[in-house]
C-alpha positions in Angstrom: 257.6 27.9 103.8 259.7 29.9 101.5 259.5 33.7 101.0 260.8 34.5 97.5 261.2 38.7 96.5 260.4 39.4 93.2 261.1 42.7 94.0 262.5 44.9 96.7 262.2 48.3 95.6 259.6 51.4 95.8 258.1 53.0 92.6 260.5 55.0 91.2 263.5 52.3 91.2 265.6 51.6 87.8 268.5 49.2 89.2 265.8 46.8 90.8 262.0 45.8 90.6 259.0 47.3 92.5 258.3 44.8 95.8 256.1 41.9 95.3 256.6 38.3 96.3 255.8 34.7 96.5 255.1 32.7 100.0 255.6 29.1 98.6 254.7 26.2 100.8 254.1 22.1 99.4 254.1 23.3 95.9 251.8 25.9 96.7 252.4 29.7 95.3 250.2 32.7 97.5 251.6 36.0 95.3 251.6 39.4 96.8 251.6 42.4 94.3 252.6 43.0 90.8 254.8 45.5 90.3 254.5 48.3 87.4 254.7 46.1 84.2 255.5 43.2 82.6 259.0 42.9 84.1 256.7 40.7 87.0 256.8 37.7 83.9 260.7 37.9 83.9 261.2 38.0 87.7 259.0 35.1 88.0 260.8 33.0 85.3 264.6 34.2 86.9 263.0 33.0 90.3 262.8 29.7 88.9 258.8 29.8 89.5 256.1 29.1 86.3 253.6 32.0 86.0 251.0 29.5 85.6 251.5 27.9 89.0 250.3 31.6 90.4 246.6 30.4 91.3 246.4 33.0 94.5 247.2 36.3 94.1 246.7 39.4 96.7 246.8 43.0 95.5 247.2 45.7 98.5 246.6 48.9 96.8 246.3 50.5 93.7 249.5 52.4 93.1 250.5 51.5 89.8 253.8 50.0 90.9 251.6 47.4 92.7 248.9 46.7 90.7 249.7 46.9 87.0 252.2 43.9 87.0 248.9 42.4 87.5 247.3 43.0 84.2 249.7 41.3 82.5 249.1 38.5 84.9 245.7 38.7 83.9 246.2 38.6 80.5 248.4 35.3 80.6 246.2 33.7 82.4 243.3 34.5 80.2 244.8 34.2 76.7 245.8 31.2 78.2 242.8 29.9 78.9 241.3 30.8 75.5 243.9 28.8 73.9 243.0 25.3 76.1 246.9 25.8 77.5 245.9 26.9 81.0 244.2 24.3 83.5 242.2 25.0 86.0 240.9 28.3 87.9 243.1 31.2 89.5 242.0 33.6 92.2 242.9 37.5 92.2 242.0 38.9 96.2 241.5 42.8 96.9 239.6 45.3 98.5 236.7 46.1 96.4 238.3 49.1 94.9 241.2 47.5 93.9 238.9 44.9 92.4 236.7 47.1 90.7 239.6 48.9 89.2 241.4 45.4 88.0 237.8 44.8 86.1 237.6 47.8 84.4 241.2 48.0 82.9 240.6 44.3 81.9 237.8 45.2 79.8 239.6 48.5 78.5 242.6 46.9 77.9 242.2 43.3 76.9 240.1 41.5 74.3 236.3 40.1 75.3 238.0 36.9 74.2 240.3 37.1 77.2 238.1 38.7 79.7 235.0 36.2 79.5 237.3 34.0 82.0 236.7 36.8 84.7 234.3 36.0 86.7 234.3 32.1 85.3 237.7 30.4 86.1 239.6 33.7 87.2 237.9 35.0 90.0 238.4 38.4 91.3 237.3 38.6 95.2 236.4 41.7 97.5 238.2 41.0 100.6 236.7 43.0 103.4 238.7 44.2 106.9 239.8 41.8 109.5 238.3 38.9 106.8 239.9 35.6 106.8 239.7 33.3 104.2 241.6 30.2 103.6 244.6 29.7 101.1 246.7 26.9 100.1 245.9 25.5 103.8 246.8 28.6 105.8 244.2 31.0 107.7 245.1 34.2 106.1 243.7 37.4 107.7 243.5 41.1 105.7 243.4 44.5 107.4 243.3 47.6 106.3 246.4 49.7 107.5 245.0 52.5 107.8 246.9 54.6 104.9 247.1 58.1 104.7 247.1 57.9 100.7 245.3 55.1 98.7 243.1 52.7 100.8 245.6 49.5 101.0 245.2 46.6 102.8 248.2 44.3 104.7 247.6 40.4 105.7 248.4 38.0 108.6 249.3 34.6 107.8 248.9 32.2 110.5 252.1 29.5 111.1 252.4 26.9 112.6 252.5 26.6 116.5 250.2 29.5 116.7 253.4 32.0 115.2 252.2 34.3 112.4 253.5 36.2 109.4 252.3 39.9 108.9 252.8 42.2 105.9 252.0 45.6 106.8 252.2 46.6 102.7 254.5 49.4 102.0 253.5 52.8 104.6 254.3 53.3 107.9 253.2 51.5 110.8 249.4 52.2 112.1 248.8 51.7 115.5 245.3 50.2 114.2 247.5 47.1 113.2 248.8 46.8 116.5 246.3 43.5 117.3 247.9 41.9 114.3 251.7 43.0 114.3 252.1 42.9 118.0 254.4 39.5 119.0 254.0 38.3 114.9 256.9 36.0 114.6 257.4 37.9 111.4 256.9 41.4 110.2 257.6 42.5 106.7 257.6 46.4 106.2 258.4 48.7 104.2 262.4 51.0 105.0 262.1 53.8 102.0 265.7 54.9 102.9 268.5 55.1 105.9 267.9 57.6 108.7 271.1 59.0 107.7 270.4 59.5 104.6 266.4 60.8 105.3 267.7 64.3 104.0 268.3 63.4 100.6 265.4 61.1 99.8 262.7 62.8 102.4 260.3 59.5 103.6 258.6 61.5 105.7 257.3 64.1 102.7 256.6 60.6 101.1 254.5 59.1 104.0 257.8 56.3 104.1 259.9 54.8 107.4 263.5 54.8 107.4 265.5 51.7 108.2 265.4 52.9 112.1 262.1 53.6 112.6 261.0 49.9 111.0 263.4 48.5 113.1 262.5 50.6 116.4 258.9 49.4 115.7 260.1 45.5 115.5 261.8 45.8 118.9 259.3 48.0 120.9 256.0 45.4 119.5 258.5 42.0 120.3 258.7 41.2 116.5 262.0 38.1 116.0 262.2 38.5 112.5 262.1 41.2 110.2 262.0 41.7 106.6 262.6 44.9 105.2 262.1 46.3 101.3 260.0 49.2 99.2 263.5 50.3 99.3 265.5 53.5 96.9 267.9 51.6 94.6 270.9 54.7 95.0 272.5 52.4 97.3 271.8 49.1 95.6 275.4 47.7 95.6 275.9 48.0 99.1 272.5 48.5 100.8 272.2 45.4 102.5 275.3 46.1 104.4 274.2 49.7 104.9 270.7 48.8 105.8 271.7 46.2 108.1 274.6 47.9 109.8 272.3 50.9 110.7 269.3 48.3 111.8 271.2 46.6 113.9 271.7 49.2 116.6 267.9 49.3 117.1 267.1 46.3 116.9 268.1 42.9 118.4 266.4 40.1 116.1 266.7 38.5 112.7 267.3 41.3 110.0 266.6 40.3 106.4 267.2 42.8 103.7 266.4 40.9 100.7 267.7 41.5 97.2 265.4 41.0 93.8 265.1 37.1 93.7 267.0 36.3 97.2 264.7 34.2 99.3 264.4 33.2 102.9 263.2 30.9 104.5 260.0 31.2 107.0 260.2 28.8 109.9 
């Protein structure tokens, strides 16, 4: 399995793209998140992916750097459709808010010649908490986080050999996701900023974790490998260095701190 970043950085960022990404496995795509526009078309081209090949698609929350990236996946796909270029069916999962909002900005926004696919060959699916459906071969389990902002939901993939891979979206760690993060042989969360530098961009005002506290969390819950992003962009040239120097004194595993289009690989 191959985790690709589309984007790495939290909502306000101008020198890279708001996080989403693709978990690719066997020619199989699972995309997480949108980001705020249609910028999500370019970063999927530049990652070498086709749009089109983005049948399963998981939104966490509703913040518009999430979820509006996802409107104009919605309107490929349909106008698309409509013109007899796009195949088959595609799948859009969320809690039902999320849903319910992604329906009515499709009708507000796009034509009914676009939007008389929803609900016919582009599904969009309440997922409920602790659910687990199925998706390109892999038990995938959602939660809610427990936010203390917009309702938003994380997922646990299961590996193989009984391993897992968690996304806990992009707020703190909630003790409520301790059955699913606890020993996960991956854990990607969200570091708004360094704890050095949590005077200048306050992540705790912003209900955000610092590179330390994501990284104290890893250790204490037994966590090998973790991803972090939902980053600021001030220190885009050299963050991975700064982020990694400053995570590695609190934490003794794998440290990934991805860059827009870097991917790793999940094994």
């Amino acid at each position: 399995m191959k985790l690709t970043m589309l984007g790495t950085g939290n909502a306000l960022v101008t020198e890279c793209y708001n996080t989403c990404f693709v978990l690719e496995e066997n020619e199989k795509y699972f995309m997480v998140d949108g980001g705020g526009g249609s910028t999500i078309l370019h970063q999927l081209k530049h990652a070498g992916f086709n749009w089109m090949d983005m049948r399963e698609i998981f939104i966490t929350h509703k913040h518009i750097d999430h979820l509006t990236g996802i409107i104009w996946m919605i309107r490929v796909i349909c106008q698309n459709m409509n013109s007899g270029k796009y195949e088959g069916e595609a799948t859009i999962y969320g809690h039902a808010e999320v849903i319910s909002l992604l329906h009515n900005l499709a009708e507000q926004l796009l034509p009914k010649k676009q939007t008389r696919f929803i609900g016919d060959r582009l599904h969009l699916i309440c997922v409920s908490d602790a659910e687990t459906r199925t998706i390109n071969d892999r038990n995938v389990t959602f939660f809610d986080i427990g936010s203390t902002k917009a309702k938003q939901f994380g997922f646990s993939m299961e590996l193989n050999s009984g391993k897992k891979l968690v996304c806990c979206g992009d707020e703190p760690y909630n003790d409520c996701e301790k059955p699913y993060v606890e020993g996960c042989e991956w854990l990607l969360h969200e570091a708004f900023c360094l704890y050095s530098e949590r005077d200048l961009f306050n992540p705790y005002e912003k209900h955000h974790s610092t590179v330390k506290d994501a990284c104290e969390l890893a250790q204490k819950l037994h966590v090998p490998n973790l991803v972090l992003y939902h980053t600021e962009d001030k220190n885009i040239q050299n963050r991975k260095e700064l982020y990694s120097a400053e995570g590695e004194s609190y934490f003794s595993g794998n440290l990934y701190i991805p860059n827009d289009l870097e991917s790793i690989e999940i094994v």
